[in-house]
N, C-alpha and C positions, 0 to 999 in steps of 0.2 A: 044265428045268422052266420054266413060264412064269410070268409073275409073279405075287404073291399079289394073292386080290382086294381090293379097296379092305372088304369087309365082312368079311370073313376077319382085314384086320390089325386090321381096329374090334375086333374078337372079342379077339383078342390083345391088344391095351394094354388091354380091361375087366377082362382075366385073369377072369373070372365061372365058369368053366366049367372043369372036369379037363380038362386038356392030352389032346389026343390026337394019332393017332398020323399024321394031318393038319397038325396043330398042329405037331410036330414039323420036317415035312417043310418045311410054309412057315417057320418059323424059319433051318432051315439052308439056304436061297434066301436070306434076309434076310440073313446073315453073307456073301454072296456077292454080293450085290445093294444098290450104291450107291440107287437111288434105290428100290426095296423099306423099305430100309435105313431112309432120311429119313423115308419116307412115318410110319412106324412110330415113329417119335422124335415126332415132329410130335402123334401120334395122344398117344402115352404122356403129353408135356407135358400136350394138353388135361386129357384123365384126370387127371393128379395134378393138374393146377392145381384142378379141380370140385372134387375129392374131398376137396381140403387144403383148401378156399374155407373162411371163416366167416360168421356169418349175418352179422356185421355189413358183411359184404364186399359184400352183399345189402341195396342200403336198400329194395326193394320186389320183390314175386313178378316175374316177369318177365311181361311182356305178353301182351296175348290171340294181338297177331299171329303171338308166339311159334310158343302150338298148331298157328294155321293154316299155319305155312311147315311145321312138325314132320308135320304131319296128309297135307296136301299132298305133300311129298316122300315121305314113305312111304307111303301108300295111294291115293294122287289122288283122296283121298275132301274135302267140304268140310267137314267136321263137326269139330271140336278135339277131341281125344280129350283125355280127361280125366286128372287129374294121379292117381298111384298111389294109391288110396284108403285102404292099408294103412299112409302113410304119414301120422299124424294132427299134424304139426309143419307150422303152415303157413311155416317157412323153414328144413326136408328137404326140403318140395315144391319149394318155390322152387329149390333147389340142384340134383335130381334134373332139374328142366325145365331150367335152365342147362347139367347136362351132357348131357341129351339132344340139346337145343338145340346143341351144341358138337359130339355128335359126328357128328350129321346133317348140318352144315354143314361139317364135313372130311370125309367120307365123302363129300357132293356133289362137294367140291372135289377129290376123289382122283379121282374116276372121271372127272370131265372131263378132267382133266389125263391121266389114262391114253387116252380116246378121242383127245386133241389127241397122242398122241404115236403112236398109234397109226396116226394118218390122217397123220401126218408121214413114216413108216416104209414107209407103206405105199401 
């Protein structure tokens, strides 16, 4: 099997979603797979760190440039999508853009490192 995708492990350490039977498959790659493996640990840290943050861990929302790297990296659009609107705690917002922010910026750092290893390989 080849290796899981860098969005696939994102999926995985959110745990969000009923395991499927994909889900499955990249786990037992992962138990096989030294740097699958890390990549996936690395992911899980961020996660629990966002998710365990407190506000006061937070002394202000996080920055606008925030959205625009968030926005940027995932649609190449210019525009900052906006913070969950569902969420009326302006620091749940703040935390929620922290872990966005965190896991788009490992998710970045996954796939480069996957393309540098790839053009190493190859």
């Amino acid at each position: 099997m080849a290796h899981v995708e860098p969005a696939h492990l994102v999926e995985l350490a959110l745990r969000n979603a009923t395991p499927t039977d994909a889900d499955a498959e990249a786990l037992r790659h992962v138990e096989e797979c030294e740097r699958c493996r890390d990549e996936l640990r690395v992911l899980l840290r961020v996660v629990t760190a966002a998710r365990t943050a407190h506000l006061v861990d937070l002394p202000a929302a996080p920055p606008e440039h925030v959205w625009r790297v968030i926005s940027r990296d995932i649609s190449h659009d210019t525009a900052p999508p906006r913070p969950p609107s569902h969420v009326r705690d302006r620091g749940k917002r703040a935390l929620l853009a922290l872990l966005a922010a965190a896991v788009t910026a490992v998710t970045g750092l996954a796939a480069r490192w996957s393309r540098h290893q790839r053009s190493k390989s190859g």
